[in-house]
N, C-alpha and C positions, 0 to 999 in steps of 0.2 A: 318443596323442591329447594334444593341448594343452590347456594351463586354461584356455585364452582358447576357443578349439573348444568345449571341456567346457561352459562360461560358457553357450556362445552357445546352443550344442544344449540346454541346459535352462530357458534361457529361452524357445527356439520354442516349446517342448512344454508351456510352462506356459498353462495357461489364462485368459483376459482376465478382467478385473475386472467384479466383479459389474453387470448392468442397472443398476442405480440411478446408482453411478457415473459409466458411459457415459452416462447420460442429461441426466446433468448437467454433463459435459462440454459435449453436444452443445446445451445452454439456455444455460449462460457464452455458449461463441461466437454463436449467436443475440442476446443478449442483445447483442453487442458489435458484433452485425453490426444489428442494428434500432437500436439507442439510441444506441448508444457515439460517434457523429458529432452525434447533437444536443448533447452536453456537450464533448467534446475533438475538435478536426480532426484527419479522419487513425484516429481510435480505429478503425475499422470494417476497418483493414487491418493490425492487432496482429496478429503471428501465433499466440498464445494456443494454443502447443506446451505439454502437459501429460504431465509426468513423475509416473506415479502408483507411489510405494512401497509394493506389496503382496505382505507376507512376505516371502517370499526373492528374488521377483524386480521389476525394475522394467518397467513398460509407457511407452513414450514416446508420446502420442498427437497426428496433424498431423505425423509426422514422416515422409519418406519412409524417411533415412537417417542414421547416427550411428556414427562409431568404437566399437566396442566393444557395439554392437547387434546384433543378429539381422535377418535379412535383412525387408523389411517382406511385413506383411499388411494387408489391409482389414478394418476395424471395420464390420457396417454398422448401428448405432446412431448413432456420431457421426459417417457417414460419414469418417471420416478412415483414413490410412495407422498404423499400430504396428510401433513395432520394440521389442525387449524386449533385457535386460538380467538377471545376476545382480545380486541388491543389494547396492548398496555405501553407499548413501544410509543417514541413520538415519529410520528406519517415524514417527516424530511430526515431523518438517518438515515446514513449508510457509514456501518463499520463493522467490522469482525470481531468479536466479542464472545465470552461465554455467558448466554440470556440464562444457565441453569449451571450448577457449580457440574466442571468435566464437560460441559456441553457448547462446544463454541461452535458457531455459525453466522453465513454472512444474512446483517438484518440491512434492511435495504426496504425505502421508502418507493412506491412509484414512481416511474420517468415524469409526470405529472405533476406530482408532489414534490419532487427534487426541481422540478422544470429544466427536464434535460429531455433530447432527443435519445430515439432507441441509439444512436452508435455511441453517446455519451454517457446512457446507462449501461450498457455493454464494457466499456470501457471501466466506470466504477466497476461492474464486475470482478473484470480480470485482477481489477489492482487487488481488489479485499480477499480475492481466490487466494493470493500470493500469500496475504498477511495469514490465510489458515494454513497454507501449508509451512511459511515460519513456523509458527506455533506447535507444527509437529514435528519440529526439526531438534535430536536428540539432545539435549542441555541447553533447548532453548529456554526454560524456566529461568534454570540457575544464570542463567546470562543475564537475565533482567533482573532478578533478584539480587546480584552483582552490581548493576549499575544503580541499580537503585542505592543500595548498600554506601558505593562511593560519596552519591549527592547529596545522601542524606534527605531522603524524600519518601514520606511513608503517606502521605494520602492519595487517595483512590485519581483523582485525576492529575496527579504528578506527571505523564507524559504531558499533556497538555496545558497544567500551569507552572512549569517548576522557575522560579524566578530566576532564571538567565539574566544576565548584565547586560541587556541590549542596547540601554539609553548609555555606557560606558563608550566614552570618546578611543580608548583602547580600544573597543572591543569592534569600533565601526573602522578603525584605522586596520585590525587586524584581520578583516574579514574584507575589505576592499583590495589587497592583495591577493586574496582567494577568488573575488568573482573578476579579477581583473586576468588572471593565468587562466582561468576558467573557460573567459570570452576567448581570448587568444585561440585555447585547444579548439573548443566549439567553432571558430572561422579557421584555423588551419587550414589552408590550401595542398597539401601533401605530407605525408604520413610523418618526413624529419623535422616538419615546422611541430605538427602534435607532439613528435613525442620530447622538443624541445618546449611546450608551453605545460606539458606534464609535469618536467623537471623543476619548472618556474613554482610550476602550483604545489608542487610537493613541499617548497623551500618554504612557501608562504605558509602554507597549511602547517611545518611546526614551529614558525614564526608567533602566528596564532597561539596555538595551545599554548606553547612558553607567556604569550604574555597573558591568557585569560586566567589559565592555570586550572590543573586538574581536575578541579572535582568539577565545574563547569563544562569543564572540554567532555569531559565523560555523560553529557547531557546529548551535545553535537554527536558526538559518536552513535550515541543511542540513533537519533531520528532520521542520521543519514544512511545506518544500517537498517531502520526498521521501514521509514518512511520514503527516502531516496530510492532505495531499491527498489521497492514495490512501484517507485515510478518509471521507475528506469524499468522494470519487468511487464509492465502493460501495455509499455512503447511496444515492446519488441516482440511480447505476444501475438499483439496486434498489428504488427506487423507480418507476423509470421502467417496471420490467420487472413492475411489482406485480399490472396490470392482468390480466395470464396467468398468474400466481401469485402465488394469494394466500399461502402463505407465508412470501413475501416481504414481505407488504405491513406483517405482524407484526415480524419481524424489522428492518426498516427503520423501523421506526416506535420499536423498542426502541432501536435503535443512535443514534436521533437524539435520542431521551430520555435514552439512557447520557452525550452529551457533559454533560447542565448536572448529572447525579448524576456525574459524571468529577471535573469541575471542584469540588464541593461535597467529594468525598473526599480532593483534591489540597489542601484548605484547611485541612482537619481532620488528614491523616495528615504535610502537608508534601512538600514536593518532592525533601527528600533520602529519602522513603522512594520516591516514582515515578519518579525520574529520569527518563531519554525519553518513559520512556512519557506523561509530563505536556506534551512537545513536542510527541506528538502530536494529544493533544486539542484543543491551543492552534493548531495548525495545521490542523486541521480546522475550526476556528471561526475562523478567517481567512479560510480560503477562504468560506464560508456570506456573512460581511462583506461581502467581493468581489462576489459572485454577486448578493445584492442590489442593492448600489450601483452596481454596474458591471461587467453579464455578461460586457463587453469583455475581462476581465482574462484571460479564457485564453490570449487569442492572447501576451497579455504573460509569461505564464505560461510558453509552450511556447519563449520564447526568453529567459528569464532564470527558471527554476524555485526557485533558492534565494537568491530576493528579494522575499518578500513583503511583506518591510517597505516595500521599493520601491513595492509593487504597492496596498499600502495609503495611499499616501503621494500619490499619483496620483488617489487620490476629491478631492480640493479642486477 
């Protein structure tokens, strides 16, 4: 018998991941199939394929078929197809990824494993839903191949380590007038005070670019279109979806109070201690920007996604 045979036949016989899980698989894609087209065009037809790493084996869920899978079964919690897998994944991921070239799906560790509650795995849900339907959003290839192009960054975890200048005394002077306009919009008490802390942050924001320069900036661009947004979109997801669970309604209300306590520890701890992770904040509160001023920007969104300075620049 073969390892690949052995693989399979002990993945058939493993048994599916707990109710809770399925059940929340089966609320994401709802959630995406009710809400996900009032905020993004097209959301409600993401295939929102969930690879879940449990112990030794992996369950692919919505899937009929997959190299190196087990032949499928029907779930009937999330109604969908499963085909399983030995694990090869590691049990604390969670990200949207293609695990087979053409084949991307969100892999995702249990709430357990992650040490998250069901509304905080739910919540990763939503956000990595978003990042597949990026992914199918038309010339979103060549947009990263683009940005990649500018930085000059060709290895395989280049979003994740491209050497930004974060311990640059510049670069913390030019990004403390970004989360300072930030805080302002975020405590806004009426709609002229925001769109007067907009105007601030827009100033600062190519204050910045001018002094980090180019091919850098084009780094920030990337992760506050790819990563910002995605946060900002499972806010409001999950807001959307708060009405049938309240759990949500907690959660979504933390995550949207987490950005001005983001930004207040990004000021105190510095940039070179957050690095990305401070692009994402800042790109989350861009989007929120847009959405007030001008709901229009999705559609601008879905055909230049790491341009938001563009997209900002378009309120006048």
């Amino acid at each position: 018998m073969s390892f690949m045979t052995a693989a399979v036949m002990l993945a058939s016989a493993a048994t599916m991941p707990s109710a809770e899980i399925r059940t929340t698989i089966r609320d994401v894609r709802a959630i995406a199939m009710t809400h996900g087209a009032t905020i993004w065009p097209g959301f409600e037809r993401a295939a929102i394929e969930v690879d879940v790493i449990d112990g030794q084996v992996e369950h692919l869920f919505c899937r009929k078929a997959a190299t190196g899978f087990s032949p499928a079964r029907r779930d009937p919690v999330t109604g969908c197809s499963v085909v399983t897998r030995r694990r090869v994944l590691p049990i604390d991921l969670a990200a949207s990824f293609d695990i087979s070239p053409g084949m991307q799906v969100i892999a995702i560790g249990t709430p357990a494993a992650l040490d998250m509650d069901r509304a905080a795995w739910k919540m990763t849900l939503l956000h990595e839903s978003f990042h597949q339907y990026q992914a199918g959003l038309p010339g979103y290839a060549t947009a990263v191949a683009s940005i990649r192009a500018v930085i000059g960054s060709d290895g395989t975890d280049w979003a994740l380590n491209y050497p930004f200048p974060y311990a640059d005394p510049t670069v913390a002077t030019a990004f403390g007038g970004m989360t300072a306009a930030a805080g302002a919009f975020l405590a806004a008490p009426d709609p002229a005070a925001a769109a007067t802390a907009i105007r601030q942050y827009r100033r600062a924001r190519r204050l910045a670019e001018n002094a980090i320069g180019q091919r850098a900036w084009q780094y920030y661009e990337f992760q506050a279109g790819q990563e910002g947004v995605a946060r900002w979109t499972e806010i409001v997801l999950a807001e959307a979806a708060s009405r049938d669970d309240p759990a949500l309604t907690s959660i979504a209300r933390d995550r949207r109070l987490g950005l001005a306590n983001s930004l207040r520890a990004i000021d105190e701890q510095g940039i070179s201690m957050w690095k990305r992770s401070a692009f994402y904040v800042l790109g989350a509160i861009e989007a929120e920007m847009l959405n007030r001023q001008r709901p229009g920007w999705r559609a601008d969104y879905i055909r230049a996604p790491f341009s938001m300075g563009k997209h900002l620049d378009a309120l006048d």
